[in-house]
GUPA-174194 format. One record per residue (C-alpha): chain; x, y, z. Coordinates in steps of 0.2 Angstrom, whole numbers, plus 5000, padded with zeros to 4 digits. Example, Ala and Ser with C-alpha at 12.3 -4.5 7.8 and 13.67 -1.06 7.14 Angstrom:
% GUPA-174194
> lose:u:v:w
> A:5062:4978:5039
> A:5068:4995:5036
% end
This chain:
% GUPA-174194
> lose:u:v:w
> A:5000:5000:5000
> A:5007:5017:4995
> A:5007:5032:5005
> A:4996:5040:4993
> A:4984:5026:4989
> A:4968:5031:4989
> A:4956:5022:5004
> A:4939:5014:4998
> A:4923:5012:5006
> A:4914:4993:5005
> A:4905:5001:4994
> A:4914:5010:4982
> A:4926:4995:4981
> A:4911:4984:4979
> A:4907:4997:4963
> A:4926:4996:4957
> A:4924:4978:4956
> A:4908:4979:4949
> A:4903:4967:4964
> A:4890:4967:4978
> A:4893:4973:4995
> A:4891:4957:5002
> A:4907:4948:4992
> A:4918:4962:4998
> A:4913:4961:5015
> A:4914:4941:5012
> A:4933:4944:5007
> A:4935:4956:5022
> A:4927:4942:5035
> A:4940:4927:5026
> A:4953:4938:5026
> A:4957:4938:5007
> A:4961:4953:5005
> A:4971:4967:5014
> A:4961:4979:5024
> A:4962:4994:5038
> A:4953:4996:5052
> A:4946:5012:5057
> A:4937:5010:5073
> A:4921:5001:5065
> A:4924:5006:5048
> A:4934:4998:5038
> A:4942:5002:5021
> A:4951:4996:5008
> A:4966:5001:4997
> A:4966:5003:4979
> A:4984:4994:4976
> A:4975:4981:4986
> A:4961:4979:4972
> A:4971:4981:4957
> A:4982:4967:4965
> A:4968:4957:4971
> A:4961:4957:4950
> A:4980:4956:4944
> A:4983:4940:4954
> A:4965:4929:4948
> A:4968:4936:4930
> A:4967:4921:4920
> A:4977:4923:4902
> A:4970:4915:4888
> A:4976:4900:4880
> A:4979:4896:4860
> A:4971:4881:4857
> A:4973:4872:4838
> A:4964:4862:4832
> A:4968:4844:4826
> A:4956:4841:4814
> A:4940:4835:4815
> A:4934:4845:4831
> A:4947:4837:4841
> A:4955:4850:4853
> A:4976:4850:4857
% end
């Protein structure tokens, strides 16, 4: 997290992720992402989005084809 990171609400993160409140604060209650803890509000960093979607980025794979509809 960087000095100058911007802190989100649950529900602006939820809206970054295009997510509902309740997966944020589900990530939040398993501890799968990196949070802070102000009094009862809690907020989350945007470095800690951007690497939460960087890390389950899945890249897509070439797939040829070996004649007749088989998949290699």
């Amino acid at each position: 997290m960087n000095s100058d990171d911007r802190l989100l609400t649950v529900d602006e993160a939820a809206e970054r992720l295009g997510t509902g409140v309740r997966f944020i604060r589900r990530l939040i209650a398993e501890r799968r992402v990196r949070y802070v803890k102000l009094g009862k509000h809690v907020r989350i960093a945007e470095s800690v989005l951007t690497a939460f979607v960087e890390e389950r980025t899945v890249e897509p794979v070439r797939v040829r084809r070996a004649g007749y509809g088989l998949v290699v």
